[in-house]
C-alpha positions as CSV (number, residue, x, y, z in Angstrom):
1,X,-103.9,35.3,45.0
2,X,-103.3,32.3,47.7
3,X,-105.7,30.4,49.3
4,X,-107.4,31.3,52.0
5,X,-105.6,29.1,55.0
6,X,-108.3,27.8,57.5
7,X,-106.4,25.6,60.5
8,X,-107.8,22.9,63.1
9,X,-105.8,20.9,65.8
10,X,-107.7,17.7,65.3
11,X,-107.5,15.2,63.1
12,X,-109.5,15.0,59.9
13,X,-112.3,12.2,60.0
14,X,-114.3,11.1,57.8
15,X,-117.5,13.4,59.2
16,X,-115.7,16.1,57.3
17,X,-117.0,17.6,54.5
18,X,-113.7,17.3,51.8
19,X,-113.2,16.2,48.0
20,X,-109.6,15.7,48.1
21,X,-107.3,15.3,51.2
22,X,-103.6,14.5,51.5
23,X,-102.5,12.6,54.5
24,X,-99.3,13.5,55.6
25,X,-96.9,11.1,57.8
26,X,-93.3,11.0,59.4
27,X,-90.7,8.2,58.4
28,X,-92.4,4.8,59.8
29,X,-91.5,1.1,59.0
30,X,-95.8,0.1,59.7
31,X,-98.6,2.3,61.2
32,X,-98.9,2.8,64.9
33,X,-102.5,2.4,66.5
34,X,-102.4,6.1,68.0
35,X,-102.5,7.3,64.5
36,X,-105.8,7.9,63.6
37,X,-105.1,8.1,59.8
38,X,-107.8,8.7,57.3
39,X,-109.0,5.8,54.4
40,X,-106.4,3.3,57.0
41,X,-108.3,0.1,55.5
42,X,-108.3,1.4,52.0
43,X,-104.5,2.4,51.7
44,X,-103.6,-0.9,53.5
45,X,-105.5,-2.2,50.4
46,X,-103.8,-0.3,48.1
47,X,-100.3,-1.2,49.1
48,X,-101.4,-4.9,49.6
49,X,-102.5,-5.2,45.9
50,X,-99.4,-2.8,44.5
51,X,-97.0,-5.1,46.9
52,X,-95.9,-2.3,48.4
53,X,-93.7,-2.1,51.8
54,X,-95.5,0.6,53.8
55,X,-92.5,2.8,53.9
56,X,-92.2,3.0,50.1
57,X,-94.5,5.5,50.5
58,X,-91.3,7.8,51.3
59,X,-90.6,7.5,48.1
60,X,-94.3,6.7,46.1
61,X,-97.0,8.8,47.7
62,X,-100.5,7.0,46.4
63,X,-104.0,8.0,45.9
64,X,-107.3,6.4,45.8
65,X,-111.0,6.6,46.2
66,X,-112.7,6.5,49.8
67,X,-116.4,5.3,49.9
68,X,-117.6,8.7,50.6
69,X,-116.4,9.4,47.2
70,X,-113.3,11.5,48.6
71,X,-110.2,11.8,46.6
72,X,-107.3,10.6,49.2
73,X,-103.6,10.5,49.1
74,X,-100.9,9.5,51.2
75,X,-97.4,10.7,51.4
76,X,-94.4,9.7,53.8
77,X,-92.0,12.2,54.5
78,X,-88.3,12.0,55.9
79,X,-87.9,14.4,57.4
80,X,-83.9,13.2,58.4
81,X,-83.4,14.2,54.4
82,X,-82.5,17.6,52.9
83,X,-85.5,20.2,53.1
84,X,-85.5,20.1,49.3
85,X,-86.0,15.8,49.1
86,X,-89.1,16.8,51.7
87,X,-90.9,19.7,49.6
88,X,-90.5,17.3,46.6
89,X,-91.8,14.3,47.8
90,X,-94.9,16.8,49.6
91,X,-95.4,18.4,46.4
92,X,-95.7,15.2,43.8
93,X,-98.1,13.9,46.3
94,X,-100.1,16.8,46.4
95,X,-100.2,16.8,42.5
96,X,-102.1,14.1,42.4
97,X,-105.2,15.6,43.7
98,X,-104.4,19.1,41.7
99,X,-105.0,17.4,38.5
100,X,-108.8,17.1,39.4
101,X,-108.6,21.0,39.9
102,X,-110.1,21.3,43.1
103,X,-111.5,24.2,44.9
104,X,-110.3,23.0,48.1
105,X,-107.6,20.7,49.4
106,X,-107.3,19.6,53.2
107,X,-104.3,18.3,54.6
108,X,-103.8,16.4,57.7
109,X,-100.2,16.0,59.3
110,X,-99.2,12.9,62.0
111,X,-96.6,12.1,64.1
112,X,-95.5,13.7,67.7
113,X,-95.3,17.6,67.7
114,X,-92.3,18.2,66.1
115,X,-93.1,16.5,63.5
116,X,-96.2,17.6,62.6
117,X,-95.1,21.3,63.0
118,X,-92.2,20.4,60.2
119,X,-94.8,18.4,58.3
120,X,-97.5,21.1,58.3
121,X,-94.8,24.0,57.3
122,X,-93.6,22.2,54.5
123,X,-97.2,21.0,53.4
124,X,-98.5,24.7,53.4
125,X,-96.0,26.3,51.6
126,X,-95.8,23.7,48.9
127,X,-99.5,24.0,48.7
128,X,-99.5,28.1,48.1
129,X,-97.3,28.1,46.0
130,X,-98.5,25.2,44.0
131,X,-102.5,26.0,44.4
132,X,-101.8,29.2,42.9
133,X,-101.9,29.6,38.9
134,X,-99.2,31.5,36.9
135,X,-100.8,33.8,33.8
136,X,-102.2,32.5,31.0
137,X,-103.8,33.9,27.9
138,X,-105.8,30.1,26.8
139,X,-109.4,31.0,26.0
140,X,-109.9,28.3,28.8
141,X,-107.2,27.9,31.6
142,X,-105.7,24.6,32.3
143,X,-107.1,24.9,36.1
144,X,-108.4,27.0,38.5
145,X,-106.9,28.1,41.6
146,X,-107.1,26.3,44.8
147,X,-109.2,28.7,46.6
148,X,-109.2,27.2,50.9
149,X,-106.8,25.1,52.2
150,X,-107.8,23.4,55.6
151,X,-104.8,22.3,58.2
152,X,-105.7,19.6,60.4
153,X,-103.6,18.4,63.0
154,X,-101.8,21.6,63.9
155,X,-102.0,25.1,64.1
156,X,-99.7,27.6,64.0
157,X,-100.1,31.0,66.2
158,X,-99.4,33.4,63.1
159,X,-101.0,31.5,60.3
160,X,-97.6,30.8,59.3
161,X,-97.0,34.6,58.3
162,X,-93.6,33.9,57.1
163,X,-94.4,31.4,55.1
164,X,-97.5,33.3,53.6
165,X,-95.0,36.6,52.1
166,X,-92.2,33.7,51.1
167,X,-94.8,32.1,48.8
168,X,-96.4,36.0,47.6
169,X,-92.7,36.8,46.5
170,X,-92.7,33.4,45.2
171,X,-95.8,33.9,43.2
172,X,-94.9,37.9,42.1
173,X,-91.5,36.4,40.8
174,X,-93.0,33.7,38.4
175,X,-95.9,35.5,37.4
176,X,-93.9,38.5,36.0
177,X,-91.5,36.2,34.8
178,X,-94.0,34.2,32.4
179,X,-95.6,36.9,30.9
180,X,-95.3,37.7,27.4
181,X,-92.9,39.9,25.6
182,X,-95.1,42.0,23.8
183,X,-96.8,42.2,27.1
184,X,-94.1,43.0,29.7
185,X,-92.4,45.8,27.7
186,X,-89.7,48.2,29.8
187,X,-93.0,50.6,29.7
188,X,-95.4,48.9,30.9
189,X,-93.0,46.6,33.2
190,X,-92.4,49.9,35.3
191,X,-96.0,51.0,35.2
192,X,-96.3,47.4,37.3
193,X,-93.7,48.4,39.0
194,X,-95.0,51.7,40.0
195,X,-98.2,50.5,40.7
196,X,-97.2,48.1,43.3
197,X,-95.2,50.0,45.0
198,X,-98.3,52.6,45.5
199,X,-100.0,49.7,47.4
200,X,-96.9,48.5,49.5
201,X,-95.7,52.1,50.6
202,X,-92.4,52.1,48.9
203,X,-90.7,54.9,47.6
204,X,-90.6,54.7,43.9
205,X,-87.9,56.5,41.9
206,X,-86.7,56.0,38.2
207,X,-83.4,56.9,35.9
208,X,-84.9,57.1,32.4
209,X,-82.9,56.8,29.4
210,X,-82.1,61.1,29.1
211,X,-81.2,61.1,32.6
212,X,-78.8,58.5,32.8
213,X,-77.4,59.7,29.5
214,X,-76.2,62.5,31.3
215,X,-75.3,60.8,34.4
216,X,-72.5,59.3,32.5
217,X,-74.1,55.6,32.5
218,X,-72.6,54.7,29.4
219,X,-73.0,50.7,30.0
220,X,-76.6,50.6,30.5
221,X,-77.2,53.0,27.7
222,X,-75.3,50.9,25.2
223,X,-77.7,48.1,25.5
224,X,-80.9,50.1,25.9
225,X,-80.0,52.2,22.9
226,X,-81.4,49.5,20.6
227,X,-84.4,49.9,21.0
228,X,-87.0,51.8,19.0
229,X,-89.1,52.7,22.1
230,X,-86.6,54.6,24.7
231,X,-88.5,53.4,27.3
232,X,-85.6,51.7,29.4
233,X,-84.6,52.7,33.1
234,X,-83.1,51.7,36.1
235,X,-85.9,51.7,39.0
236,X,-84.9,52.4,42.6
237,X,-87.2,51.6,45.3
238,X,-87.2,51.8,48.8
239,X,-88.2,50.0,52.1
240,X,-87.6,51.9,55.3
241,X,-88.1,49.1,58.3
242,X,-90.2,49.8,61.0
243,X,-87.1,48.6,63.1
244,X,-84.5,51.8,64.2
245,X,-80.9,51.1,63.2
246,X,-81.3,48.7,61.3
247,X,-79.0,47.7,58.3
248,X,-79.5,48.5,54.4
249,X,-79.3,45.4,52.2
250,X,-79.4,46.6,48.1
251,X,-81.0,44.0,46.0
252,X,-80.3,44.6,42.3
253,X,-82.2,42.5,39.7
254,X,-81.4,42.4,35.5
255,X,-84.6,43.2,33.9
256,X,-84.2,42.5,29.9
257,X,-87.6,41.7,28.7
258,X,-86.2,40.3,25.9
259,X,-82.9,39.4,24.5
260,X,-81.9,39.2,21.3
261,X,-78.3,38.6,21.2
262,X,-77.9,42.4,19.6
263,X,-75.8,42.4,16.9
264,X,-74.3,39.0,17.9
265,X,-77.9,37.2,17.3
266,X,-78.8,34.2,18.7
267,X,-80.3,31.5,16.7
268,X,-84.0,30.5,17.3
269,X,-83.2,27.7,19.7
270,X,-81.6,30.2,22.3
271,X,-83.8,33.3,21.0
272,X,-86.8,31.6,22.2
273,X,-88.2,32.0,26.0
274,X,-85.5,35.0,26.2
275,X,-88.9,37.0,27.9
276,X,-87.3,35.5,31.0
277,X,-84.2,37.0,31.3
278,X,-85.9,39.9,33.6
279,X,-86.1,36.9,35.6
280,X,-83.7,38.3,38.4
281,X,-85.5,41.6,38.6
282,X,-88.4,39.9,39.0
283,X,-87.2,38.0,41.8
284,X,-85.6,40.7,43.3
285,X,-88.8,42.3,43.2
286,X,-90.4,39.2,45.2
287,X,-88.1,39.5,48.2
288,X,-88.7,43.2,48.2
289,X,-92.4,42.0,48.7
290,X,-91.7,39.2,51.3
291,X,-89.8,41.2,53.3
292,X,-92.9,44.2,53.7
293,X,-95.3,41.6,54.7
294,X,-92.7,40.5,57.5
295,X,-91.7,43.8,58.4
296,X,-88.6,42.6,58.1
297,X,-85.9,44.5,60.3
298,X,-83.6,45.6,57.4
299,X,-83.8,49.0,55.3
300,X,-84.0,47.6,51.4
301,X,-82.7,49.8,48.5
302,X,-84.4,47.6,45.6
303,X,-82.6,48.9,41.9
304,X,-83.8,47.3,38.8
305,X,-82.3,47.3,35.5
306,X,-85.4,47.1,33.2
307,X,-84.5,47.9,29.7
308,X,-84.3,44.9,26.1
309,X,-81.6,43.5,24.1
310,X,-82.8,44.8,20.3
311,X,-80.5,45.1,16.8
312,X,-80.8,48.5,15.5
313,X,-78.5,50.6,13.2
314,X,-78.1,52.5,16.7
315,X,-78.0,49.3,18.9
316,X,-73.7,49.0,20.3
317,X,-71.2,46.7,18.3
318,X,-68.5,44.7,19.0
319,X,-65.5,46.8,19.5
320,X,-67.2,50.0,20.3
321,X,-65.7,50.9,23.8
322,X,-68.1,52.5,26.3
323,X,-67.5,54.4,30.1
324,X,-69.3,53.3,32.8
325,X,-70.9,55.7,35.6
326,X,-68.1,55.0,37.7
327,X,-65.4,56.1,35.2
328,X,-64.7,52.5,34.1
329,X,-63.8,52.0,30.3
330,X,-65.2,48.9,29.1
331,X,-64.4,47.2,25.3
332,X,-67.5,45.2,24.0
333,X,-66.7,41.9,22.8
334,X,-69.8,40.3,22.2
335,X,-73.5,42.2,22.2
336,X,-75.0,39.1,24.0
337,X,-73.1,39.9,27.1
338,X,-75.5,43.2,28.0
339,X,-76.8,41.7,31.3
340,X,-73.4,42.4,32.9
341,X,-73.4,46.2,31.3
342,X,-76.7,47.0,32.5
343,X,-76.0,45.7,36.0
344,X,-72.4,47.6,36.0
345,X,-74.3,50.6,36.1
346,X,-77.1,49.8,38.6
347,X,-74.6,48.5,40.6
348,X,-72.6,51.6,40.8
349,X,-75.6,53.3,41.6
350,X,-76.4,50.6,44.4
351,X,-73.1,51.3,45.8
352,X,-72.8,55.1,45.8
353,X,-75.6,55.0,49.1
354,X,-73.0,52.8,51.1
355,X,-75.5,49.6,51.6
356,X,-74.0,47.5,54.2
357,X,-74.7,44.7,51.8
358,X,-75.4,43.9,47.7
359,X,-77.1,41.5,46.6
360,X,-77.7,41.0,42.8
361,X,-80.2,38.1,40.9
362,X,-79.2,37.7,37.6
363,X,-79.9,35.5,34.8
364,X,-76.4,35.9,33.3
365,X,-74.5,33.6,31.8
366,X,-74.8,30.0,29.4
367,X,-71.8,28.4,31.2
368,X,-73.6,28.4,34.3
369,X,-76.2,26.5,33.1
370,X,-73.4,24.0,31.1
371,X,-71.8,24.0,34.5
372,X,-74.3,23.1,36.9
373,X,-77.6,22.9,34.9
374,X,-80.8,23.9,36.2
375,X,-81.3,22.2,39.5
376,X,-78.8,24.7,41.4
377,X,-78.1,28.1,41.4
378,X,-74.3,29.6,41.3
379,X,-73.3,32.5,43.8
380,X,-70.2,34.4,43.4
381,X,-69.2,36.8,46.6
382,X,-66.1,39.2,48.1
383,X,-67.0,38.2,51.6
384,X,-65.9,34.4,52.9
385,X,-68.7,34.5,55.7
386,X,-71.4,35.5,53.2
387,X,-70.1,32.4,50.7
388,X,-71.2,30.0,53.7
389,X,-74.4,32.2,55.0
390,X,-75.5,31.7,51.0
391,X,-74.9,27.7,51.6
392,X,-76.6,27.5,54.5
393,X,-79.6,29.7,53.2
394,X,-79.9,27.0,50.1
395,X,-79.8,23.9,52.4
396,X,-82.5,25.2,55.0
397,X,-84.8,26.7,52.1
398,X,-84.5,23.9,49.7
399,X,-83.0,26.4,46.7
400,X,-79.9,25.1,46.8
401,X,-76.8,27.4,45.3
402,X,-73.2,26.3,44.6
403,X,-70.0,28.8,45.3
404,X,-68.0,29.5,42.7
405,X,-64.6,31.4,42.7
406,X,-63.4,34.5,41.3
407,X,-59.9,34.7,42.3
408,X,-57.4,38.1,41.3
409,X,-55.5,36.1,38.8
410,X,-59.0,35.7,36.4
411,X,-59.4,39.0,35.5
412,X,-56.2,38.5,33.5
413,X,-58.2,37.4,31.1
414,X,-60.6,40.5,30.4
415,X,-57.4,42.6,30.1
416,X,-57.6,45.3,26.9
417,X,-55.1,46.5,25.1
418,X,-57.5,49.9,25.0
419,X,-59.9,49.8,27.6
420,X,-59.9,49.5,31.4
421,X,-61.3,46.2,31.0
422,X,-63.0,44.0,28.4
423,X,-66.7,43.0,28.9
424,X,-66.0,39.3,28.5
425,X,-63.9,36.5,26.2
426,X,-65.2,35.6,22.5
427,X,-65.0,32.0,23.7
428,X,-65.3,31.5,27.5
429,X,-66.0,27.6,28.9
430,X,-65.6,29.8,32.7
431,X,-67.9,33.0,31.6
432,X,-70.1,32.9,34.6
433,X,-66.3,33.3,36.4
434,X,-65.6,36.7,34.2
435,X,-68.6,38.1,34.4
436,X,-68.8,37.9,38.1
437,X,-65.1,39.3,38.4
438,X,-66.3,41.9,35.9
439,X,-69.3,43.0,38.3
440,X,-66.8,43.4,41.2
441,X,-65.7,46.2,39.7
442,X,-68.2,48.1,41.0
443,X,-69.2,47.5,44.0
444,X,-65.8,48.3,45.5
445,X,-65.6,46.9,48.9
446,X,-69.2,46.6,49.5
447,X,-69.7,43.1,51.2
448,X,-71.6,41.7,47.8
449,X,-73.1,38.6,46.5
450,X,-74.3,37.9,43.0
451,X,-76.6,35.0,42.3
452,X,-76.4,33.4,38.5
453,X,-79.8,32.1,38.2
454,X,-79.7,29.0,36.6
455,X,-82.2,27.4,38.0
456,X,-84.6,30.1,37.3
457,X,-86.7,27.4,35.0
458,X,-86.9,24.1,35.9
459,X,-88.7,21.3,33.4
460,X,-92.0,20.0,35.6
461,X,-90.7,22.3,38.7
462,X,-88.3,22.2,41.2
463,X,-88.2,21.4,45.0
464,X,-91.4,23.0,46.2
465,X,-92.6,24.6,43.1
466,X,-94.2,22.7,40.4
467,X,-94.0,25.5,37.3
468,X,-90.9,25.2,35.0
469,X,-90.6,28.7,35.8
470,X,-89.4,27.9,39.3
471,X,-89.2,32.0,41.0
472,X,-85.8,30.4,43.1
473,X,-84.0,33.1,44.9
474,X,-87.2,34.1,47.0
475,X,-87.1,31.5,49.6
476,X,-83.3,31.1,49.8
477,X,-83.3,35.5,50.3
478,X,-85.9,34.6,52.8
479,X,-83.8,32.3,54.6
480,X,-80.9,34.2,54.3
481,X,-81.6,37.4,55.3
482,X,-83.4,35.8,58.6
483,X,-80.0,34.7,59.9
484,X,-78.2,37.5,58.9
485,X,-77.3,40.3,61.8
486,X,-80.4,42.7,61.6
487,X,-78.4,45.9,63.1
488,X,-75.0,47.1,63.5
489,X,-72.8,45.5,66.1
């Protein structure tokens, strides 16, 4: 749940009852006199006895105690600097009052309207997602939930509505992502599923293990056949707008809850926090969300490949050589490639409804990690115009992605000698390269885009969100999708 959101278009004085405040202020060189700035005297203290410059606080926000006994901090915010430098700086300040766990925070925003509008978006968000906890299964939590924040200084019309879904999606992402595997099975993972999509009015549909069997999906089976439990499926859901003509974006999220390695284990270094690899179904799942609490203008088609990575005597082996649903002959290489053979055919599926657009969250490949580490996320696409919508969408929602190629002359190297193609190379420093030219294969020419998550866990947060488990890929789809042509031309 998020905090209740309670707005006032004065400022904050010290006649109001509060326990922790964060005091919010544009780019300044000193303080001007028509900012009537809560604990003034007390922070000029502060920086006097630190021997602090006033506009260090851009980069230092600082807290102390007023003698009312409240709990005040100060931030400076550039607001010339990228979005994701702003929600950082916002969000260590605001850490300093949620280590005292408080019910409440109350932020007040300063400067002319512009920039308290900017200052009081970015505060809000970065306190939802922030004031609200992920799961935990400690006898005693580590802190409670923020349960009111109060906005002082501005007020938007909607309540920031927007911003509201972006951090529910947020929130849905990273608390399905950090739940336990024993916990978040296939099984019980779709009876969430299910359940939510009861209470948001989507249509729910599912391929279970028999059906697909017979549908010919030979790539997803291979993985899911592992398992002990049969209890893998790809899940369809559906979003009809409220909008007429409007276009149909697919999202399509891998959904292992937990990978093993197969056959080709990993060690127990790279075994461990592998519950997270339905990370990109999870996320898919969050902008599935954000957009029904918009009603966004788009049509969604949401397919989820929700199955787990297991040795077995029955589980596939390198060398076997498996069909896809579209025909496609693939030769295994490695067992710890599934994610791309489960999304080859929930991709395939994705693409047989004739979406104008496909957009696939995956957390897919090592190399990506080795080539950009966690702090940006790599995004691979057959459409030039969507490669610098995706850029744009990072810089403006602070989740920033990289492009990556995937030129023809790549695929040379998952050539077989007895397959149509091979699922990856034994030894690939460019794998997040193949595996993307390896998912092209079938979407046809369905303008696509497929996201490598690797900066789906963050140490101590990222950009807005202080969790390592960071939910990225809901605020940049958010941001994406709203600048993206809503109907047909």
């Amino acid at each position: 749940m998020l905090a209740t959101l309670i707005q006032n278009n004065t400022s904050i004085n010290e006649s109001v009852i509060a326990s922790h405040v964060l005091v919010l202020l544009p780019k300044l060189e000193k303080l001007p006199n028509k900012y009537d700035v809560l604990g003034e005297e007390t922070l000029k203290a502060l920086l006097a006895r630190r021997q602090m410059e006033f506009d260090r606080l851009s980069e230092t926000p600082v807290c102390a105690n007023l003698n009312n006994g409240v709990l005040c901090a100060w931030v400076m915010v550039d607001l010339e600097q990228p979005i994701f430098d702003q929600q950082t700086t916002i969000r260590k300040a605001l850490q300093l009052l949620l280590d005292e766990e408080p019910s409440s925070v109350h932020l007040a925003v300063n400067g002319n309207a512009h920039q308290k509008q900017s200052l009081a978006r970015l505060a809000v968000y970065v306190a939802w997602v922030n004031g609200a906890v992920l799961p935990v299964r400690k006898n005693k939590p580590d802190r409670k939930p923020l349960d009111t924040i109060y906005l002082y200084g501005y007020e938007e019309a909607d309540s920031f509505t927007l911003l509201r879904a972006q951090a529910e999606g947020n929130l849905l992402a990273r608390g399905l992502t950090v739940l336990p595997p024993n916990e978040l099975t296939p099984k019980t993972y779709r009876e969430q599923i299910k359940k939510l999509a009861q209470n948001e009015s989507w249509n729910y549909q599912e391929y279970d293990l028999a059906t697909l069997r017979k549908m010919g999906a030979g790539a997803f089976v291979a993985v899911a056949q592992g398992s002990d439990t049969e209890d893998a499926a790809i899940v369809h859901l559906q979003r009809h707008s409220s909008k007429k003509h409007c276009k149909t974006i697919a999202l399509v999220g891998k959904g292992i809850c937990f990978d093993t390695g197969g056959h080709n284990l990993k060690s127990a270094r790279y075994m461990h926090g592998m519950h997270e690899d339905m990370n990109g179904s999870a996320v898919a799942l969050g902008i599935l969300l954000a957009a029904t609490r918009t009603d966004l203008p788009f049509n969604i088609d949401c397919w989820l490949a929700i199955a787990q990575n297991h040795i077995s005597p029955r589980a596939y082996k390198q060398n076997d050589v498996i069909t896809a649903i579209n025909g496609t002959t693939i030769e295994i290489i490695h067992t710890d490639a599934e994610g791309r053979l489960v999304l080859a055919d929930t991709l395939a599926l994705a693409e047989k409804l004739k979406p104008d657009l496909i957009i696939d969250f995956a957390t897919l490949t090592g190399s990506m990690f080795t080539a950009l580490g966690s702090r940006y996320s790599g995004i691979f696409t057959n459409r030039d115009y969507l490669a610098e919508h995706a850029l744009a969408a990072g810089k403006s929602s602070g989740e920033r992605v990289c492009v990556f190629p995937m030129d023809k002359d790549y695929e040379t190297e998952l050539e077989s000698n007895i397959a149509d193609t091979k699922q990856c190379k034994l030894d690939s420093d460019f794998d997040h390269i193949l595996a993307a030219c390896f998912l092209s294969r079938f979407v046809n020419d369905i303008p696509w885009l497929h996201m490598d998550l690797s900066a789906c866990n963050h140490k101590n947060g990222l950009g807005a969100v202080g969790t390592d488990v960071t939910g990225f890929g809901v605020a940049w789809a958010a941001a994406f999708l709203e600048k993206l042509p809503k109907t047909e031309a």
